[in-house]
C-alpha positions in Angstrom: 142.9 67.2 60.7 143.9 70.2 63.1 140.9 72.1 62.0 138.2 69.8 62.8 139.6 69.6 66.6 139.9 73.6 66.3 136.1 73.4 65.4 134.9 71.0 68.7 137.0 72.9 70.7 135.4 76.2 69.5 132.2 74.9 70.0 132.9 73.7 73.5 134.3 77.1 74.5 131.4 78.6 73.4 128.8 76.2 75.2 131.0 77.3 78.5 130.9 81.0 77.5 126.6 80.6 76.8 126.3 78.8 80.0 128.5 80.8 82.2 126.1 83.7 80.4 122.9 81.9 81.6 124.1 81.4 84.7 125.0 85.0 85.9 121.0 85.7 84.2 119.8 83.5 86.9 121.8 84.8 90.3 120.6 87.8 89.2 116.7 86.8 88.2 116.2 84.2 90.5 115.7 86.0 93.6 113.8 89.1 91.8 111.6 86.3 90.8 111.1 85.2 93.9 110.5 88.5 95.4 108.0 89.5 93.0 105.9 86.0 93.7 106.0 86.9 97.4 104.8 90.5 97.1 101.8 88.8 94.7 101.0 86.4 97.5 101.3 89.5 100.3 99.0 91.0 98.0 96.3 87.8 97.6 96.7 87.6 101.7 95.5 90.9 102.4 92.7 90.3 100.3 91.9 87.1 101.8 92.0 88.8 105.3 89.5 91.7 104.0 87.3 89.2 102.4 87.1 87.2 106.0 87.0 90.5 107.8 84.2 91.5 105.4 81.8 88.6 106.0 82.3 88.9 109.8 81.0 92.6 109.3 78.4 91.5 107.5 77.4 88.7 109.1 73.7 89.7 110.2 72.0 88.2 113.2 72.7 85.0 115.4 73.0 81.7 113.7 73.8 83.5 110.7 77.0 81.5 108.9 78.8 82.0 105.4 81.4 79.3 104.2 85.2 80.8 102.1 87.3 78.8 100.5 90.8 80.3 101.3 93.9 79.2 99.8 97.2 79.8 101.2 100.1 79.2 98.9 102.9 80.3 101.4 103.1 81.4 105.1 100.2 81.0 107.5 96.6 82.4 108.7 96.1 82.3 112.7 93.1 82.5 114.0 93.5 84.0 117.6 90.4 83.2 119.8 92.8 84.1 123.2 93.0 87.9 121.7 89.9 88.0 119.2 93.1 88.6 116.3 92.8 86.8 113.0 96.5 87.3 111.5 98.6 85.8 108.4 102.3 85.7 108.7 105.2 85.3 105.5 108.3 84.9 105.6 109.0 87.0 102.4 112.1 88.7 100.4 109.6 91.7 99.4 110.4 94.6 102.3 106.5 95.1 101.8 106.3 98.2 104.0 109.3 100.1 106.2 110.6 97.7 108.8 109.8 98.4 111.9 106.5 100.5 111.8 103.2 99.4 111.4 100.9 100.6 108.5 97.1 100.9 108.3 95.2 99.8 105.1 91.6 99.9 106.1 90.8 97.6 109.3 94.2 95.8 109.0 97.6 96.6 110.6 100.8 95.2 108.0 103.8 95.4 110.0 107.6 94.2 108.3 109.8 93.1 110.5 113.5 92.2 109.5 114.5 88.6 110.0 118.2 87.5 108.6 118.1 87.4 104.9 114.2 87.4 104.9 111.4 89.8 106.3 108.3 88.7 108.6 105.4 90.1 107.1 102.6 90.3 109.1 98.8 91.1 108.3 96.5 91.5 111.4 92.9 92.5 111.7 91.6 92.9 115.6 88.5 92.3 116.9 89.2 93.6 120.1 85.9 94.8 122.2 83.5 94.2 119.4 83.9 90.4 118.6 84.7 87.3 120.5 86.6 85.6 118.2 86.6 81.6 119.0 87.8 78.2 117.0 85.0 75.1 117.4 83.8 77.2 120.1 87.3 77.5 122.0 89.2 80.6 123.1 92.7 78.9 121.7 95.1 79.2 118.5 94.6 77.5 114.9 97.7 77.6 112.6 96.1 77.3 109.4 99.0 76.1 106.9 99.8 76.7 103.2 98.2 73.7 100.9 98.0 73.7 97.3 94.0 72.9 97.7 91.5 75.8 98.8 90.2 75.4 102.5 86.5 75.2 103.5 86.4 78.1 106.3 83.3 78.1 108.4 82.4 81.2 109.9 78.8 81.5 112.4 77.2 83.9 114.3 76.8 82.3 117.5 75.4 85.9 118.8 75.7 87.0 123.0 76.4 90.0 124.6 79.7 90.6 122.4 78.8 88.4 118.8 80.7 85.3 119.5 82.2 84.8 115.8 82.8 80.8 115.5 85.4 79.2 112.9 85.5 76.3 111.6 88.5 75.2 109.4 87.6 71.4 106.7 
């Protein structure tokens, strides 16, 4: 009779023991998981912003327009029409670059910025003196969000002096 108690109480020390085990994996995995999907999305951002940056460059004449599906899975893309800027902002765990000083890679500017327990990531392509940047013809902000579902980005060729570049976010 005492050994069949020794044997439950065995196995329930060693279900503690496995889960403490599991446990500590976690702590430790968890946030390098987490990390690594944030530099992966850093990574897809910047390639959004080139590929928008790419069919501005490329847009041809006046009236010219091209549609991209974006899809932002975390942090957000601001289009900037008040300072022809189009930018995407994380709030990430990856350090993606040295805090505090901005880094080129091509057209774009990637600047980390410590923030608490997190970094501010942020991806900008200016369009300064060659582009007027605008949303639905407008000089003003749009704070595109994460959504699980691709976005229909309009961009036109609205041509003038400086190439008005129109966006149009469905």
């Amino acid at each position: 009779m005492n050994k069949k108690g020794q044997i439950w109480v065995e196995t329930v020390i060693y279900t503690l023991i496995a889960f403490a085990m599991i446990g500590l994996v976690l702590a430790y995995a968890k946030p390098k998981i987490e990390e690594f999907q944030d530099k992966a999305i850093i990574e897809q951002s910047i390639s959004m912003i080139k590929d928008i940056d790419s069919t501005i460059l490329h847009m041809g004449g006046p009236g010219n327009q091209r549609i991209l599906g974006p899809t932002i899975k975390k942090g957000n893309l601001i289009i900037d029409g008040e300072n022809d800027l189009i930018y995407f902002e994380i709030e990430s765990k990856h350090v993606y670059s040295e805090p505090g000083i901005p880094i080129s890679d091509g057209n774009l500017i990637i600047y980390t910025q410590p923030k608490g327990n997190f970094n501010l990531v942020n991806i900008t392509r200016d369009y300064g003196e060659k582009y007027n940047i605008t949303y639905q013809l407008e000089d003003k902000l749009k704070t595109i969000t994460e959504s699980p579902n691709p976005y229909k980005l309009t961009i036109i060729n609205k041509g003038g002096d400086i190439n008005v570049i129109d966006m149009e976010v469905k």
